[in-house]
RODO-880429 format. One record per residue (C-alpha): residue number from 0; x, y, z; residue in one letter. Coordinates in Angstrom, 2 decimals. Example, Ala and Ser with C-alpha at 12.3 -4.5 7.8 and 13.67 -1.06 7.14 Angstrom:
BEGIN
<node k="0" u="12.30" v="-4.50" w="7.80" r="a"/>
<node k="1" u="13.67" v="-1.06" w="7.14" r="s"/>
# end
This chain:
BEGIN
<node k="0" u="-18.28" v="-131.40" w="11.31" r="x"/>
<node k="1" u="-22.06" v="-133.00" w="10.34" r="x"/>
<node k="2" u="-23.03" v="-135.21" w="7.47" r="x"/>
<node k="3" u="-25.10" v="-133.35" w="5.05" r="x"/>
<node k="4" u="-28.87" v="-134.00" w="5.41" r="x"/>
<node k="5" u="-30.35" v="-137.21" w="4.29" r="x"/>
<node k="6" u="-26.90" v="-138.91" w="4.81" r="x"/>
<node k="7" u="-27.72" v="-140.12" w="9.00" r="x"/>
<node k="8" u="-27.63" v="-143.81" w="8.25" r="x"/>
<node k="9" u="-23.86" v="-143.14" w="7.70" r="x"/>
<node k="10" u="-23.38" v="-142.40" w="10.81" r="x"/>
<node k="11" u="-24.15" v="-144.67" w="14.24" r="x"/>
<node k="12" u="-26.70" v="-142.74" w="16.24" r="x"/>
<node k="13" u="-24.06" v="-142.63" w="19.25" r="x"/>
<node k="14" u="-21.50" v="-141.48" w="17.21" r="x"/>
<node k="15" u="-23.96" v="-138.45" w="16.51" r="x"/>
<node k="16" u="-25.04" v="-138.28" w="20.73" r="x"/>
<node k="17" u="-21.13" v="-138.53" w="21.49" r="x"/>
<node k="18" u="-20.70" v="-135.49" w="18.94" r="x"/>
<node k="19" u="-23.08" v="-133.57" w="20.66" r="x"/>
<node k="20" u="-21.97" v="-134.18" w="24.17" r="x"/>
<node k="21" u="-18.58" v="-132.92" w="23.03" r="x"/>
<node k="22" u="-19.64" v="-130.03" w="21.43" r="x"/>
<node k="23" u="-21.41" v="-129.06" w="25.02" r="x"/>
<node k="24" u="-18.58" v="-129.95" w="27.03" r="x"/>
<node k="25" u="-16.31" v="-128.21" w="24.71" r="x"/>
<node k="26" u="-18.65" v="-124.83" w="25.39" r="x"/>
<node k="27" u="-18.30" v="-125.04" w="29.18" r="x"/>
<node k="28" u="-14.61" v="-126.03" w="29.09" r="x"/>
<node k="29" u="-13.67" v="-122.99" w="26.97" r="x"/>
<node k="30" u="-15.31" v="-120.84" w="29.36" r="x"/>
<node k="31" u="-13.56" v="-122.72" w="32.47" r="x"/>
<node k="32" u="-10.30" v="-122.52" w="30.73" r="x"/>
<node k="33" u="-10.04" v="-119.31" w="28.96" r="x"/>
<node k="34" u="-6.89" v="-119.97" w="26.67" r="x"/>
<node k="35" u="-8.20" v="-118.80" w="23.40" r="x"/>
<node k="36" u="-9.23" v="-115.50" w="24.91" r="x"/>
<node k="37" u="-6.19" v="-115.04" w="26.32" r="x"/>
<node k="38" u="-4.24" v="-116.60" w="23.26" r="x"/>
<node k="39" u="-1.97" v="-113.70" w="21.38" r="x"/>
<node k="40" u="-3.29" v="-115.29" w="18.10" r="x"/>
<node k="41" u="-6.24" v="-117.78" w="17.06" r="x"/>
<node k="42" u="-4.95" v="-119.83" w="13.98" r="x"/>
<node k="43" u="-8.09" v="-121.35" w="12.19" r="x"/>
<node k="44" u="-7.78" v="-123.62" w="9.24" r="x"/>
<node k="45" u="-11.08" v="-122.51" w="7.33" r="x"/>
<node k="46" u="-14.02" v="-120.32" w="7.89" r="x"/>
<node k="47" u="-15.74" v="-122.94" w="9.70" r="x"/>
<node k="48" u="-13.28" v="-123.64" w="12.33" r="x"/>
<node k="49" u="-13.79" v="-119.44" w="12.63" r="x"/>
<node k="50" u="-17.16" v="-119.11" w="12.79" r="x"/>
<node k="51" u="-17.14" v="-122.11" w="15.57" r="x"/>
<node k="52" u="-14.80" v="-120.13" w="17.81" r="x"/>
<node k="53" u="-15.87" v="-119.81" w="21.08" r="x"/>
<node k="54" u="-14.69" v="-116.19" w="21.15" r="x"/>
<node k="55" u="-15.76" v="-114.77" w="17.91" r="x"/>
<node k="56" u="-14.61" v="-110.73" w="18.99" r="x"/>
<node k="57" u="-11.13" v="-112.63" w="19.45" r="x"/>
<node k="58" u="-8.81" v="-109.11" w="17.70" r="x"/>
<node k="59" u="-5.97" v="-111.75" w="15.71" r="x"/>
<node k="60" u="-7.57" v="-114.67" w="14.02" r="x"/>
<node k="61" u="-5.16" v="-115.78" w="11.19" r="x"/>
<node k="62" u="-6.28" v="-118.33" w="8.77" r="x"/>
<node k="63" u="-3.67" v="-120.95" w="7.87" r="x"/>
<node k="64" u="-4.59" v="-124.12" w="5.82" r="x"/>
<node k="65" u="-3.73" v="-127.32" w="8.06" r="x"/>
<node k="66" u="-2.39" v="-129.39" w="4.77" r="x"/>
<node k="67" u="0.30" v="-128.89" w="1.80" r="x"/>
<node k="68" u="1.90" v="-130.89" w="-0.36" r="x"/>
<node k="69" u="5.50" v="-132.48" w="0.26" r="x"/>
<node k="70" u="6.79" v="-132.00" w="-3.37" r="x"/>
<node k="71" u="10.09" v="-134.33" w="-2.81" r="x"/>
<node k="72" u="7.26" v="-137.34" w="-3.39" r="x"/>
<node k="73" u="4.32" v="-135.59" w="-4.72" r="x"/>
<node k="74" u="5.67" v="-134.61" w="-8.38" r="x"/>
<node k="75" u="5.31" v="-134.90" w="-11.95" r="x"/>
<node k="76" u="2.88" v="-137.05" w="-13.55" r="x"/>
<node k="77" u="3.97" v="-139.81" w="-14.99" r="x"/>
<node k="78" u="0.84" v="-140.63" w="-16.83" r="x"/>
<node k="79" u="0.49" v="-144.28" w="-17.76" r="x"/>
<node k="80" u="1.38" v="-146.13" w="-21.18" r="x"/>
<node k="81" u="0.55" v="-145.07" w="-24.96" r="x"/>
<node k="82" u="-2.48" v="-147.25" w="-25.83" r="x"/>
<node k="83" u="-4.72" v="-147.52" w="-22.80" r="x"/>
<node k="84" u="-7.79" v="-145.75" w="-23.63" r="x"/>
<node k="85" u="-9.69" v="-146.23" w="-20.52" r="x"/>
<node k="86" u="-10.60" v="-143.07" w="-18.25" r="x"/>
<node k="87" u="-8.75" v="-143.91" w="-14.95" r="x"/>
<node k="88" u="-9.72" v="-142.62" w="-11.66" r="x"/>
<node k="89" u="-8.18" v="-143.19" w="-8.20" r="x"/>
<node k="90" u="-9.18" v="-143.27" w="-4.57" r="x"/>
<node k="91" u="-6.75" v="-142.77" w="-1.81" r="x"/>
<node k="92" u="-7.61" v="-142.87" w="1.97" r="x"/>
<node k="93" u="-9.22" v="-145.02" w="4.82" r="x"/>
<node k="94" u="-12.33" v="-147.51" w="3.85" r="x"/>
<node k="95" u="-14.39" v="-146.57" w="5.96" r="x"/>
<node k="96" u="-18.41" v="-145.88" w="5.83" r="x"/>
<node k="97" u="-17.93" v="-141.56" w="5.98" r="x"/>
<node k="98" u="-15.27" v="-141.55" w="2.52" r="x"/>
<node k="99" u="-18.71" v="-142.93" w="0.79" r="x"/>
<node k="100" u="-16.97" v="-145.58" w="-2.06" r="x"/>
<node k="101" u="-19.98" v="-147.54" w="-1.94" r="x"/>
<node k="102" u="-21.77" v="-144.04" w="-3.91" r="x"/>
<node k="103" u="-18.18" v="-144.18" w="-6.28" r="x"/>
<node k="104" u="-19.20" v="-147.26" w="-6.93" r="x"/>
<node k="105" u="-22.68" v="-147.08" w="-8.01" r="x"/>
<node k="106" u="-21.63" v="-143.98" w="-9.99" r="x"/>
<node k="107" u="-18.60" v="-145.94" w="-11.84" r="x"/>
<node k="108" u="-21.57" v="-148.21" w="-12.88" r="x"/>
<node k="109" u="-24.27" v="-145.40" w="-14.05" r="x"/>
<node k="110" u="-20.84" v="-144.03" w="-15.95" r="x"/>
<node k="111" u="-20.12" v="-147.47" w="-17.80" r="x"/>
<node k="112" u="-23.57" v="-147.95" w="-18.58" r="x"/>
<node k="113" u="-23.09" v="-145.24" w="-20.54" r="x"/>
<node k="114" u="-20.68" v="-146.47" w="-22.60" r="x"/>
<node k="115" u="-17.54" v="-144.78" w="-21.12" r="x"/>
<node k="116" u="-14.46" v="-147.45" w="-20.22" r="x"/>
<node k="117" u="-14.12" v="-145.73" w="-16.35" r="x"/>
<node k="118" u="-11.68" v="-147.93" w="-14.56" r="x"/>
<node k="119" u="-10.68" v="-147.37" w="-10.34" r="x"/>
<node k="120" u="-7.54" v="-148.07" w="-8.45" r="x"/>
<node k="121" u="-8.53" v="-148.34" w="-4.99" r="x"/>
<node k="122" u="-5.33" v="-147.06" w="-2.39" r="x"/>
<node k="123" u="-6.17" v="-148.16" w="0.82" r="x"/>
<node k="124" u="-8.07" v="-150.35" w="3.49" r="x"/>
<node k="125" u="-10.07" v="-150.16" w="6.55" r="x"/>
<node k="126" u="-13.16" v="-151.92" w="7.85" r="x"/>
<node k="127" u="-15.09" v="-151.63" w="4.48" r="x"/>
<node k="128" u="-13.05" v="-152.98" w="2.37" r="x"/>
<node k="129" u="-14.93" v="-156.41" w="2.11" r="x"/>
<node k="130" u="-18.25" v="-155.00" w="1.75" r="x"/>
<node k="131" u="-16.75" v="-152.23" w="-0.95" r="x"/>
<node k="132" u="-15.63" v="-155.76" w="-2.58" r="x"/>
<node k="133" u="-19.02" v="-157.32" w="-2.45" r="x"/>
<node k="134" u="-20.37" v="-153.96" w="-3.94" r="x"/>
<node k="135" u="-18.18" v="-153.98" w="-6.90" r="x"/>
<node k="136" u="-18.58" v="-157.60" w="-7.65" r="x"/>
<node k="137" u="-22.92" v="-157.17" w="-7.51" r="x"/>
<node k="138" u="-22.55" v="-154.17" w="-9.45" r="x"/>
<node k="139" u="-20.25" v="-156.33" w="-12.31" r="x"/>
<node k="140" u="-17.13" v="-153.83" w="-11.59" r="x"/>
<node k="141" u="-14.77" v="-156.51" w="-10.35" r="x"/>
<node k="142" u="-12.80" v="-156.48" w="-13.34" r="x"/>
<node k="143" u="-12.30" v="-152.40" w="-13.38" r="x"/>
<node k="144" u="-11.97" v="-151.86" w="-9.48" r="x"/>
<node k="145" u="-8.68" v="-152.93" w="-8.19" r="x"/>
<node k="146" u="-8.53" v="-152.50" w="-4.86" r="x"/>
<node k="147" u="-4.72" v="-152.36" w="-3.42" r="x"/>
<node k="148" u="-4.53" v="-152.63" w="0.07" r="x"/>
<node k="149" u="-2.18" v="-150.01" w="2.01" r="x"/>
<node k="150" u="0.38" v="-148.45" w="0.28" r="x"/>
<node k="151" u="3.67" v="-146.65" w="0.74" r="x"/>
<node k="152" u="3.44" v="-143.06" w="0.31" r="x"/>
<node k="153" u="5.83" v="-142.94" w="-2.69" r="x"/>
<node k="154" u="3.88" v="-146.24" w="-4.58" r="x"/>
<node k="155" u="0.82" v="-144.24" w="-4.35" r="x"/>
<node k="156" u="2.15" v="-141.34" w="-5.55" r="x"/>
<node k="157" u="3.38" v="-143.23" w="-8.68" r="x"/>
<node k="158" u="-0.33" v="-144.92" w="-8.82" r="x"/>
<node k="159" u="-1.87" v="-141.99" w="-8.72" r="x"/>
<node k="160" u="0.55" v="-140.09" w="-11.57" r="x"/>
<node k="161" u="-1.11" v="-143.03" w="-13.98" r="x"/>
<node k="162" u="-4.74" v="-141.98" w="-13.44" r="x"/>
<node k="163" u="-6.77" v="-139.23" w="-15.26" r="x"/>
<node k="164" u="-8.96" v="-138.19" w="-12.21" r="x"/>
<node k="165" u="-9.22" v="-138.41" w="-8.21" r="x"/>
<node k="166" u="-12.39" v="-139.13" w="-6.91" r="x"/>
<node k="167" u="-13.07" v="-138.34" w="-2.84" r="x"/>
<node k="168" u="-16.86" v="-137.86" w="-2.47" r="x"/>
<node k="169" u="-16.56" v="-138.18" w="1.20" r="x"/>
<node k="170" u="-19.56" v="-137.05" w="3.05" r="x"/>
<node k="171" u="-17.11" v="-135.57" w="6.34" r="x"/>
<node k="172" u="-14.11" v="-134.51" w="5.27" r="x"/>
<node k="173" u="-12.88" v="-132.16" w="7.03" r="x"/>
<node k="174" u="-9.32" v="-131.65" w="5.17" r="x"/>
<node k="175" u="-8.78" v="-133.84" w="2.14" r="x"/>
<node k="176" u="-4.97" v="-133.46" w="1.84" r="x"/>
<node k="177" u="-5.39" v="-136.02" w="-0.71" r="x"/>
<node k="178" u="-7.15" v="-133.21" w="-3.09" r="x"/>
<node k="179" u="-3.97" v="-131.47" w="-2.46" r="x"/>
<node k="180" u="-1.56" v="-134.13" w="-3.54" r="x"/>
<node k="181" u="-3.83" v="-135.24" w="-6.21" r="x"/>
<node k="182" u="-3.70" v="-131.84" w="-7.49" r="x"/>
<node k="183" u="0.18" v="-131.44" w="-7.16" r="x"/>
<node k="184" u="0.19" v="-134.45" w="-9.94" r="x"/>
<node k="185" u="-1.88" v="-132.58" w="-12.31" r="x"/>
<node k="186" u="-4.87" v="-134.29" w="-11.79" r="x"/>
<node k="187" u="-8.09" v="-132.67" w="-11.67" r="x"/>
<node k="188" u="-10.42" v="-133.65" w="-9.16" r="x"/>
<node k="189" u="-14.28" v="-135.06" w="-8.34" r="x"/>
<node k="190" u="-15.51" v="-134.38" w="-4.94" r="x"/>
<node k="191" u="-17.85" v="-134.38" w="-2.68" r="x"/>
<node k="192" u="-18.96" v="-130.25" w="-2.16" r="x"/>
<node k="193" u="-18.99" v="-130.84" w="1.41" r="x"/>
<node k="194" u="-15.96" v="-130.05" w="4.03" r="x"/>
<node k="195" u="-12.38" v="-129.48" w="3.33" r="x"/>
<node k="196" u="-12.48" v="-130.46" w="-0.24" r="x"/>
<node k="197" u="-14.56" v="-127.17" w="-1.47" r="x"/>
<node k="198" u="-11.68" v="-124.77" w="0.47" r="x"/>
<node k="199" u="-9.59" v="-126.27" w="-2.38" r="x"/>
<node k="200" u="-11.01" v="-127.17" w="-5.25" r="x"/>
<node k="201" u="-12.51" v="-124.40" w="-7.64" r="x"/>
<node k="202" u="-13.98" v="-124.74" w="-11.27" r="x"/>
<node k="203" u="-11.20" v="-124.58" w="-12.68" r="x"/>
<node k="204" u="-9.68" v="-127.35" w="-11.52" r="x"/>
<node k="205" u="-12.17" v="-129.91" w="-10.86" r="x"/>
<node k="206" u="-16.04" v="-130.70" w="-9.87" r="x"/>
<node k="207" u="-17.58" v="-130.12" w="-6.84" r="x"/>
<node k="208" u="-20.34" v="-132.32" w="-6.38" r="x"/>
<node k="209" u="-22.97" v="-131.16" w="-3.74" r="x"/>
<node k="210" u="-24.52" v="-134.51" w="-2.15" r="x"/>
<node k="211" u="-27.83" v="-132.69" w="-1.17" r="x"/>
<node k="212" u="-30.41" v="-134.01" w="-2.25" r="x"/>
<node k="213" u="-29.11" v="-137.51" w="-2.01" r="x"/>
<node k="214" u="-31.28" v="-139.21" w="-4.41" r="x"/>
<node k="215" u="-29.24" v="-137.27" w="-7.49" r="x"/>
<node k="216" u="-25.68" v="-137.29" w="-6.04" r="x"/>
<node k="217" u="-24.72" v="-140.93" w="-7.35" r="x"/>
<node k="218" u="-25.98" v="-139.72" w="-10.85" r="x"/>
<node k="219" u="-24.59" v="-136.18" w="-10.82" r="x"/>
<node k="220" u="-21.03" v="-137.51" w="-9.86" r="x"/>
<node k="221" u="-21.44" v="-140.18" w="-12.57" r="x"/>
<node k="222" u="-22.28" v="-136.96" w="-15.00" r="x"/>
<node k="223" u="-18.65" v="-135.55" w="-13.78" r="x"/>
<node k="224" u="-17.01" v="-138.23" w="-14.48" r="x"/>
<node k="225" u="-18.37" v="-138.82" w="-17.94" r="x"/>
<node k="226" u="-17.55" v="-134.95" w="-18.57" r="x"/>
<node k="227" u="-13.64" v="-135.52" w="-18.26" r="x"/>
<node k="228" u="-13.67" v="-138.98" w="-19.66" r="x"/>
<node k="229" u="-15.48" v="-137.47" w="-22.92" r="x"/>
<node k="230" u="-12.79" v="-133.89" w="-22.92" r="x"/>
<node k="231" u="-9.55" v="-134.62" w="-22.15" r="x"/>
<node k="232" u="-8.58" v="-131.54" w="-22.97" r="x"/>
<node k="233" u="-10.72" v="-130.47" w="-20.18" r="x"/>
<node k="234" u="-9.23" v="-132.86" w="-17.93" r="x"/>
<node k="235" u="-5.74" v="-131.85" w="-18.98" r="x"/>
<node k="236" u="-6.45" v="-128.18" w="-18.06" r="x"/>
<node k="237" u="-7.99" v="-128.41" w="-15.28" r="x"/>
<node k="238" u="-4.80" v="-130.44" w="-14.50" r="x"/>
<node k="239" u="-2.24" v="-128.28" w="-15.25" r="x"/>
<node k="240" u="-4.85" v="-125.25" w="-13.53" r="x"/>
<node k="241" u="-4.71" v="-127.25" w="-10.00" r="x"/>
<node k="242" u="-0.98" v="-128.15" w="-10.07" r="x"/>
<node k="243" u="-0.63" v="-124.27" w="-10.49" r="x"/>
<node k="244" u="-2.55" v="-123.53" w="-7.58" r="x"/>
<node k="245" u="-0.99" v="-126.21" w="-5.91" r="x"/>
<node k="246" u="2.94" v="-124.87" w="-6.01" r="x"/>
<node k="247" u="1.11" v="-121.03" w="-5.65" r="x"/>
<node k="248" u="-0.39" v="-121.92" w="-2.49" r="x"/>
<node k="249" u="-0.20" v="-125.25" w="-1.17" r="x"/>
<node k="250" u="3.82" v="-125.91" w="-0.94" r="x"/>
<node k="251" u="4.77" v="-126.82" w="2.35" r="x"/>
<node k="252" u="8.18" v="-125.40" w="2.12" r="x"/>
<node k="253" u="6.31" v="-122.23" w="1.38" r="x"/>
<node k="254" u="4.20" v="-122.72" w="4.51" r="x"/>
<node k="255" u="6.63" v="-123.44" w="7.16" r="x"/>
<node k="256" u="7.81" v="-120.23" w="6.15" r="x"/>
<node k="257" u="4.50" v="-118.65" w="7.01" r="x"/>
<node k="258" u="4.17" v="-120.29" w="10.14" r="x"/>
<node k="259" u="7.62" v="-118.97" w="11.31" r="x"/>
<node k="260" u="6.56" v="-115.83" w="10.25" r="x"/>
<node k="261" u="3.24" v="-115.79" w="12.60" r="x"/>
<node k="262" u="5.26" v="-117.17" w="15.50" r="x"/>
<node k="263" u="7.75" v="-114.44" w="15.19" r="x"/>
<node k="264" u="5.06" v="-112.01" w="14.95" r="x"/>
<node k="265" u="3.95" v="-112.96" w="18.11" r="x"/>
<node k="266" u="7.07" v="-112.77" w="19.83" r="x"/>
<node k="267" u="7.78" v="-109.30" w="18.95" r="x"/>
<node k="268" u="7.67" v="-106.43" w="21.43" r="x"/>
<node k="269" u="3.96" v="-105.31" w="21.00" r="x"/>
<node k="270" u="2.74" v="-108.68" w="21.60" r="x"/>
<node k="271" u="4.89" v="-109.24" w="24.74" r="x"/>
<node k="272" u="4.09" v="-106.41" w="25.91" r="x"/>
<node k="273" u="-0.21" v="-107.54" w="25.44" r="x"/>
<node k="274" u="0.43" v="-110.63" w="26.98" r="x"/>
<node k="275" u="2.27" v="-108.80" w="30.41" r="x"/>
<node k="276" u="-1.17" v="-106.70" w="30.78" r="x"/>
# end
């Protein structure tokens, strides 16, 4: 998957020749080693992994989302104390340069210059965290932006049941089960429109936020996030619309039942009997 245009000094320039190389070598090696023609069934998680297939006439492609949502930790929101009137987003992944928190950032400040109280939990580290840090404290955030290091999987769930938004404008993402889990709580969601994020997210149950052209994405995600800090009620149903969608779709329990079901399609007779010609 690319960065969007405009977005290159995000990525090392032999990060983008190794990328390149790969996707060349990957060419000749599917046509060296022919297992995808041969496969009985292609299982793609979104339209992009399809239309990259080496062998697009390929008769059984079956889409299949590669994330869910583990409801034994991922459930009800527990929403945070009576009194605290500030709008409360959270992050949740790696620090690193691609997951773009340095743009959150600079948005959180358009968004409070504004006059909204927007507040952000930060759930994880990596390599940027010091410089993320250094961003918050030149842009006067360091008392809103708490920034708490790895987390257990259950601690962040209960973080994240506290907060009125999740924010991921990464510029590669190419799931984003985060959107997923986020969206499980009843959260709506801010994100960048780039990747795995828009195979989730729709209207109704959060903003996509393109990041082309570059020089308005910092202020249009700041506009999102002053839209749900001003309408809770929009927040709220957008909310309860993604948690829907969520257990509809999303459920792994639901989805290991799927994926049993392909296998044992796949094992039946007429298959078998493709694969012995």
């Amino acid at each position: 998957m690319s960065f969007p245009d405009g977005y290159e000094d995000y990525q090392p320039s032999w990060e983008r020749r190794m990328i390149g190389f790969s996707r060349l070598f990957a060419g000749l090696a599917n046509r060296i080693i022919p297992g995808k023609a041969r496969a009985a069934a292609l299982l793609v998680a979104n339209e992009r992994t399809r239309r990259g297939l080496p062998v697009a006439s390929h008769p059984r492609v079956i889409s299949l989302v590669e994330n869910g949502v583990d409801f034994s930790v991922w459930k009800g929101a527990l929403r945070r104390p009576e009194g605290d009137n500030a709008f409360r987003l959270v992050f949740m992944g790696r620090l690193v340069g691609l997951k773009a928190v340095d743009l959150t950032l600079e948005a959180m400040a358009l968004t409070r210059k504004s006059g909204v109280d927007v507040r952000l939990d930060v759930l994880g580290e990596g390599p940027e965290t010091e410089r993320l840090q250094a961003l918050a404290k030149a842009l006067d955030l360091q008392d809103v932006v708490t920034f708490h290091g790895f987390l257990p999987q259950s601690e962040c769930a209960a973080r994240m049941a506290r907060a009125d938004a999740l924010v991921l404008n990464s510029l590669r993402e190419c799931g984003g089960a985060v959107v997923l889990e986020a969206m499980g709580l009843g959260l709506p969601v801010i994100a960048a429109d780039w990747g795995g994020p828009a195979d989730y997210l729709d209207p109704s149950c959060g903003f996509l936020v393109p990041p082309v052209p570059r020089s308005t994405f910092v202020p249009r995600l700041a506009e999102a996030m002053q839209r749900l800090a001003d309408d809770p009620e929009l927040a709220g149903r957008m909310g309860a619309l993604g948690a829907a969608k969520v257990r509809a779709e999303y459920d792994w329990e639901k989805k290991i039942d799927r994926m049993l079901q392909i296998y044992q399609d796949q094992l039946g007779p007429a298959s078998g009997a493709g694969r012995a010609q």
